[in-house]
N, C-alpha and C positions, 0 to 999 in steps of 0.2 A: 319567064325571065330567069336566066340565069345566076346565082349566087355571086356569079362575079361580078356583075351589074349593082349588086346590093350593097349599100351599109350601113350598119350598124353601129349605135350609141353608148356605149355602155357607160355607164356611172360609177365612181370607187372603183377604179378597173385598175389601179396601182400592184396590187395585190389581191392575193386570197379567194375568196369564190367572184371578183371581178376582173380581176387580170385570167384564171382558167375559162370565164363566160368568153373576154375576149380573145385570147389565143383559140378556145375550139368555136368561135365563127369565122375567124382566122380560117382555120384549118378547110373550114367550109367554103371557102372563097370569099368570106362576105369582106369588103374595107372595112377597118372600124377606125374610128373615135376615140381613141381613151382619155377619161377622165380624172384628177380627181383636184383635190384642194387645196393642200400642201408639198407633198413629197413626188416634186417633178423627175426628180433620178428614178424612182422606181416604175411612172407612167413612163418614161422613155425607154427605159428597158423593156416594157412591155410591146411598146410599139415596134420595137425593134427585132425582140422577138414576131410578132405578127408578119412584117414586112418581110424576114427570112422563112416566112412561107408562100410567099408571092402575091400576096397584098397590099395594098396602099393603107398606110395607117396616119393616124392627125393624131397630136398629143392637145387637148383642148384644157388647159388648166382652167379653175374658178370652182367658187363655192354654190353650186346650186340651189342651196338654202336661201339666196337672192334674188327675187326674179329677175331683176338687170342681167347680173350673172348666168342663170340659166338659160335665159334669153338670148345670153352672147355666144356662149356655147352653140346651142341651136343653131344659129345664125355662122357660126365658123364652119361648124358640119353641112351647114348645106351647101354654104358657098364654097367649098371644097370638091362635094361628089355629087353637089345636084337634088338632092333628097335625103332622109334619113327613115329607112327603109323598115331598120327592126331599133328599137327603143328600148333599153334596159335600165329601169330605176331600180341600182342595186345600193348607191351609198345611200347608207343611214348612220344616225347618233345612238349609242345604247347607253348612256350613262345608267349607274346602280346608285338610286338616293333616295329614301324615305319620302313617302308622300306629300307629308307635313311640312316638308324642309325642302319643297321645290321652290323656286324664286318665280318670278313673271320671264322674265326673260330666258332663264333655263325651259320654261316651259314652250315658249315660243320659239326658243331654237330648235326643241327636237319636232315640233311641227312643221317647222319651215323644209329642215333636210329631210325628214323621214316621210313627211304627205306630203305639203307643200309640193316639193322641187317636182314630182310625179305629176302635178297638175298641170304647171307650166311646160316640163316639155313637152309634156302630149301635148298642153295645145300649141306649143312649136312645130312640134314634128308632122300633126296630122294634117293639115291641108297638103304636103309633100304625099302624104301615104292614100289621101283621098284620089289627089287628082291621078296615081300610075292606077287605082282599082287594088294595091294590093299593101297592108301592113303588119307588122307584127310590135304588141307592146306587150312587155313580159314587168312584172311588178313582183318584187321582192318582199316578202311580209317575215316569214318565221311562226317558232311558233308563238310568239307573242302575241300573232294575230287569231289563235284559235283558243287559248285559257288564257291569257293575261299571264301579268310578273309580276310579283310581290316585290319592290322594291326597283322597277321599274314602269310606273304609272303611266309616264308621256308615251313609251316606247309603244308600250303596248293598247293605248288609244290613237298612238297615229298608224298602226300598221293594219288594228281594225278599219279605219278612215281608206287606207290603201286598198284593202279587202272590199271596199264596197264601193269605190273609185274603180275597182278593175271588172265588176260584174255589172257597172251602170254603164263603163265605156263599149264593155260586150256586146251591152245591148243595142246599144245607139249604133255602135258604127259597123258592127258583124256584117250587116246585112250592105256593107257596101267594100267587104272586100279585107277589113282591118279586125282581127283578132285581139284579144285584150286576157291575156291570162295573169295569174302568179304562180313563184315557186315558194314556198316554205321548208325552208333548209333547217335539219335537225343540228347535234350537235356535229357541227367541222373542222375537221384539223386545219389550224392557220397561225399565222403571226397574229400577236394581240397584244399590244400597247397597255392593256391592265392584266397585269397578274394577276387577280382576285377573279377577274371573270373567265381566266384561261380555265385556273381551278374550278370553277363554277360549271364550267361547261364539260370539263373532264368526268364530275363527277355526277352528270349525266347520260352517261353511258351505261350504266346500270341496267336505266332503263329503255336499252337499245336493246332489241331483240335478238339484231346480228352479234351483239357484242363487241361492237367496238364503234369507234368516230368516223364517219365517213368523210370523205374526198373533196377540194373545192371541182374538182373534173367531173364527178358524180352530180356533185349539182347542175355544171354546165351541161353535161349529156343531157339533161333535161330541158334547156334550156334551148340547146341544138336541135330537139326534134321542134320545139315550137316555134322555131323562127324558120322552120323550110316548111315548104312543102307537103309535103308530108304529113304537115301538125295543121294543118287549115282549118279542119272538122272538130279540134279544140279551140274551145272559145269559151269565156267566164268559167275560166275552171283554174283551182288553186289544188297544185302538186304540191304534194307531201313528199320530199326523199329528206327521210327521217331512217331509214333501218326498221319502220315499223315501232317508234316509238310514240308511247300511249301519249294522248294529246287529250 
């Protein structure tokens, strides 16, 4: 099956390493989906961008922290192109707050966007990926999901939950055609709505090998081999593009 036949979901795809995942599937042939929860000018851009590559793109607003919401999503993407081909759970919540001083409901927000929403679309999307023989679901963790964050507790318990949601779905569906990997993205240059954690993540580079912050496109080239062809023979495997920073 041809790439142009295919589309893809991508989640936070407004910007940053989700808008580069969805322009290079774009680039790929594949339709995409973009998503995200507030900031509609910047998914429309994206789309637009994607479409001036000769793609069909859908701008699918809502909060996937909801299963109603994820659900409807899913449900616009299919009735759109028929299937959702390759699945990209990229948006998540990073709030930075002391253990002690989480609330119930902070807590259950970042499980909702960061696991959560990962549950529901896959089970969205995969009866569409079952019934062609052929899927790709690609899970975003970081490295919160490999040492933990002091000062980010939920983050880094929902992205382990992610991490073993993506090596349970490996197992189960591999063997009928659907691949189930992650990327853990090191420190990335992007837009960031808190100052504190831009600094935060800058002065991470340190301990980058390469020397410097890598690319949200560097992330998506990773991303690009696992949703073709190509990437088939990867399955429950979580990619590290960190620069070779110690984990």
């Amino acid at each position: 099956m041809a790439a142009s036949q295919r589309t893809a979901l991508i989640t936070g795809a407004g910007r940053n390493i989700g808008r580069a995942c969805a322009l290079g599937l774009a680039k790929d042939g594949f339709n995409v989906v973009v998503n995200g929860s507030a900031n509609r000018a910047a998914c429309e851009a994206a789309a637009q961008e994607a479409t001036a590559l000769g793609v069909e793109a859908l701008v699918a607003m809502g909060d996937v922290g909801v299963p109603e919401e994820a659900q409807r999503i899913a449900r616009e993407a299919i009735a759109r192109f028929g299937a959702v081909d390759v699945l990209v759970n990229n948006a998540a919540l990073r709030p930075n707050k002391p253990f002690l001083e989480i609330s119930e409901p902070e807590w259950r927000r970042v499980m909702a966007v960061d696991l959560d929403a990962a549950v529901w679309l896959a089970r969205a999307c995969l009866p569409g990926m079952l019934e062609k023989g052929w899927g790709r679901i690609v899970n975003f963790t970081g490295m919160n999901a490999i040492h933990g964050h002091a000062g980010r507790t939920p983050v880094s318990v929902a992205k382990h939950g992610v991490w073993g949601l993506t090596k349970a779905l490996a197992k189960e569906f591999g063997p009928r055609g659907v691949t189930t990997n992650a990327i853990s993205p090191g420190p990335i240059r992007g837009e960031r709505d808190d100052p504190a954690a831009a600094r935060q993540i800058e002065q991470t580079v340190a301990r980058v090998p390469v020397g410097r912050m890598g690319t949200p496109e560097e992330v998506a080239a990773a991303l690009r081999l696992l949703a073709s062809d190509a990437g088939a023979f990867i399955n429950g495997q979580m990619i590290q593009v960190n620069g070779g920073a110690e984990t």
